[in-house]
N, C-alpha and C positions, 0 to 999 in steps of 0.2 A: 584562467581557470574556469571550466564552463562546468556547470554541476548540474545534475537532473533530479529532481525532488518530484519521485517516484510513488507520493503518497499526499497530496495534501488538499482540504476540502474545502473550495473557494466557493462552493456555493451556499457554504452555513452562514446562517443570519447574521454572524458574527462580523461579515464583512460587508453587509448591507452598506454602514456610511460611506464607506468608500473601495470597494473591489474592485473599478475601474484603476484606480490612483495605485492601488498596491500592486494589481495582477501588471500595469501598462510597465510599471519601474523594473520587472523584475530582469530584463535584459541586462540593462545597465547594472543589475547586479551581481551579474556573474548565473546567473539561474537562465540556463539556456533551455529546458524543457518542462514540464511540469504535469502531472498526471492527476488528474480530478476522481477519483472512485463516488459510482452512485451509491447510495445505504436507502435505498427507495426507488418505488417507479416516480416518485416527484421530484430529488434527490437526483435521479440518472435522467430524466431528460433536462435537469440542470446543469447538471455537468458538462452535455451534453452539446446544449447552447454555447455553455465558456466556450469548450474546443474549437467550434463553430468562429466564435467572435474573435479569439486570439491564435495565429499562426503556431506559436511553440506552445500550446495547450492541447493533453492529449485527455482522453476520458475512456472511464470503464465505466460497466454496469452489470446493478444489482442489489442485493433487498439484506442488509445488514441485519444480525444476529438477533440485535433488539427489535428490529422492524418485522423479525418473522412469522409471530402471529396475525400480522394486517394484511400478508400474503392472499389474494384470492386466485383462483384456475383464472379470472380474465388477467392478472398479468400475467402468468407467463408468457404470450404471442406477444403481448407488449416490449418486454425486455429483447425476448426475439431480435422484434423488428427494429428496437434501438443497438441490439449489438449487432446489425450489419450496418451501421455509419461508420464511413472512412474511416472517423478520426476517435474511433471507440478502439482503444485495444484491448482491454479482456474483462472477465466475468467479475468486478466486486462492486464491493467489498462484500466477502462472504464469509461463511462459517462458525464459531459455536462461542457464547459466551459464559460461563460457566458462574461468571462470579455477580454478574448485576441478574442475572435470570429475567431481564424483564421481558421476554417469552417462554413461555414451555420448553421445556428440552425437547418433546418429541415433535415440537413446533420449528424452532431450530434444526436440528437434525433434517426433517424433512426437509425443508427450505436450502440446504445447505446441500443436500443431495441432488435435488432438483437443478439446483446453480450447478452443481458440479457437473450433471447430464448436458445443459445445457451447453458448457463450454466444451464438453467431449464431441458433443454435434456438430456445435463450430469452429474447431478447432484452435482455439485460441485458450490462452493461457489464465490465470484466476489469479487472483489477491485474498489475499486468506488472511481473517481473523479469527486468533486462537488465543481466549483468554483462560486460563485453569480448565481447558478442557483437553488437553495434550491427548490421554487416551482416545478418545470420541473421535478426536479430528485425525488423529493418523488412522483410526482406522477406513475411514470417508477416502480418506485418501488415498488409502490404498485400494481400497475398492473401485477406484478411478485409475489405473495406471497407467494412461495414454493422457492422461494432464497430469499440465505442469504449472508451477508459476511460484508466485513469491507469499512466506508469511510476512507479512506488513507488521512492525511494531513489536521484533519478539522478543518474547519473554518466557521462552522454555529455559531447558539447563542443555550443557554443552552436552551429556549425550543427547537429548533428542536432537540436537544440529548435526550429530553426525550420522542419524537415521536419517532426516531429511536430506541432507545432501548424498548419501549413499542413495537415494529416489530422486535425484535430477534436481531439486528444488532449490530456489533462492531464499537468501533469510533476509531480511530488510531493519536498519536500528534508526531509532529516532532519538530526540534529544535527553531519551532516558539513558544514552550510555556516558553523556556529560554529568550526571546523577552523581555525588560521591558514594550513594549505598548502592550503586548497580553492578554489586561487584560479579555477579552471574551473568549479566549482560557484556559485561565488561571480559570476562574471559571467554565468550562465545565469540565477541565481535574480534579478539584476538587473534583464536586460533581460525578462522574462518578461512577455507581458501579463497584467493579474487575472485576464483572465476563463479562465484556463488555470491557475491557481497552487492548489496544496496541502500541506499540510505535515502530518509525521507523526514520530513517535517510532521505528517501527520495535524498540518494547523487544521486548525486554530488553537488542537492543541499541543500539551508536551513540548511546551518552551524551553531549549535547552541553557544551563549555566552560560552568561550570565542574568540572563532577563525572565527567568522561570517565574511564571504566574502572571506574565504580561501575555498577550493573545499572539500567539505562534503565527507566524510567515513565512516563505521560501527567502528572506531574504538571511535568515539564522542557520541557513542549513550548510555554510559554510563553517559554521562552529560545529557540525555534526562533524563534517570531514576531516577539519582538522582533529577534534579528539580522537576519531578512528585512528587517520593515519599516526599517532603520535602510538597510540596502545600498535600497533601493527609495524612500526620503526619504518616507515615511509613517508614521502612528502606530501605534501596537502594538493601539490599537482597530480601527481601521481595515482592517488587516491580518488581523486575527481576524476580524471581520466577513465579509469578501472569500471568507478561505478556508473561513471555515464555510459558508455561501451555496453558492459550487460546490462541496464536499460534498456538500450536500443534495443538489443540485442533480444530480447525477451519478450520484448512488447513490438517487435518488429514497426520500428520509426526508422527512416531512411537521413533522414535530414538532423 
């Protein structure tokens, strides 16, 4: 079973003692790819570096929700110039956070619009985070109709997943649908078609059942698959296969 943890952040301090020891193992753990997103210009040329330093390590970049009042005009050329690296595939982590507001909303908003221009230029696809901001961020969205990509981590209700997938997009679940109160996540991740479905860790955080509150890994995010496929009445190969495939597939990785 080879899984693709399509979200998770090896470059947080969290993993200073030993990111070498956790990121080297992750082969042998059945985690054949793993996608780094920047939430900073400092954030994304770290991410950046992992790619760099491990084969099946890919990276996005981009200036997270909270990070978007420290936004200035000299990064953008920055981000730029880090999203043409080979081993960058799309614009995040982006988009609006409604519920910690620790940036302004129209601070946000902007930043988030900006991100979204940027990846319409270069064609590449975005990672979107959308925390209680559902109206805001569909509308960004649509205001962008020639991008695509995935919401990382969701937590709308099952109709907004059938608006974003009626607009091309991927929905992405992390260890909150092993949650017993996820039962809104839990009926999204259900009815979801494949060919839209992805799953991630989100470490360090969002530890899924059974180790929730110990620091989140790609090595758990087999517990993510198996809970999906079990709510979706398929194998845990099966399910692995699916989401690894649109990974690739989206984020265009060959290997």
């Amino acid at each position: 079973m080879a899984l693709f943890d399509t979200h998770a952040h090896y470059d947080d301090s969290r993993f200073d003692p030993d990111r070498d020891r956790v990121l080297s193992a992750l082969p042998a753990a059945g985690v054949a790819l793993a996608l780094c997103p920047g939430c900073s210009i400092r954030s994304s040329r770290a991410a950046v570096a992992l790619a760099e330093q491990y084969p099946f390590v890919h990276a996005a970049v981009g200036v997270h929700p909270h990070d978007a009042r420290a936004l200035s005009p000299d990064d953008i050329p920055t981000l730029s110039h880090l999203a043409g690296h080979a081993k960058v595939k799309a614009v995040g982590e982006i988009g609006l956070d409604y519920h910690y507001d620790f940036s302004p909303r129209d601070a946000q908003l902007f930043c988030f619009r900006a991100r979204m221009d940027l990846a319409r230029a270069l064609d590449r696809p975005v990672i979107v985070h959308d925390r209680e901001a559902h109206e805001d961020t569909l509308r960004v969205v649509r205001d962008f109709p020639s991008v695509r990509g995935v919401f990382h981590c969701y937590s709308g209700s099952l109709e907004f997943a059938k608006i974003l997938v009626g607009l091309g997009w991927y929905i992405s679940f992390t260890g909150v649908v092993t949650y017993k109160n996820a039962r809104r996540v839990m009926e999204t991740a259900a009815w979801l078609p494949d060919s839209r479905l992805l799953i991630e860790t989100d470490a360090p955080y969002l530890t899924p059942e059974p180790h929730r509150g110990a620091r989140n890994d790609s090595t758990h995010l087999h517990l993510i698959c198996e809970t999906l496929a079990a709510l979706r009445g398929v194998s845990a190969e099966e399910l692995a296969e699916t989401t690894t495939n649109n990974g690739k597939e989206l984020f265009s990785i060959d290997n």
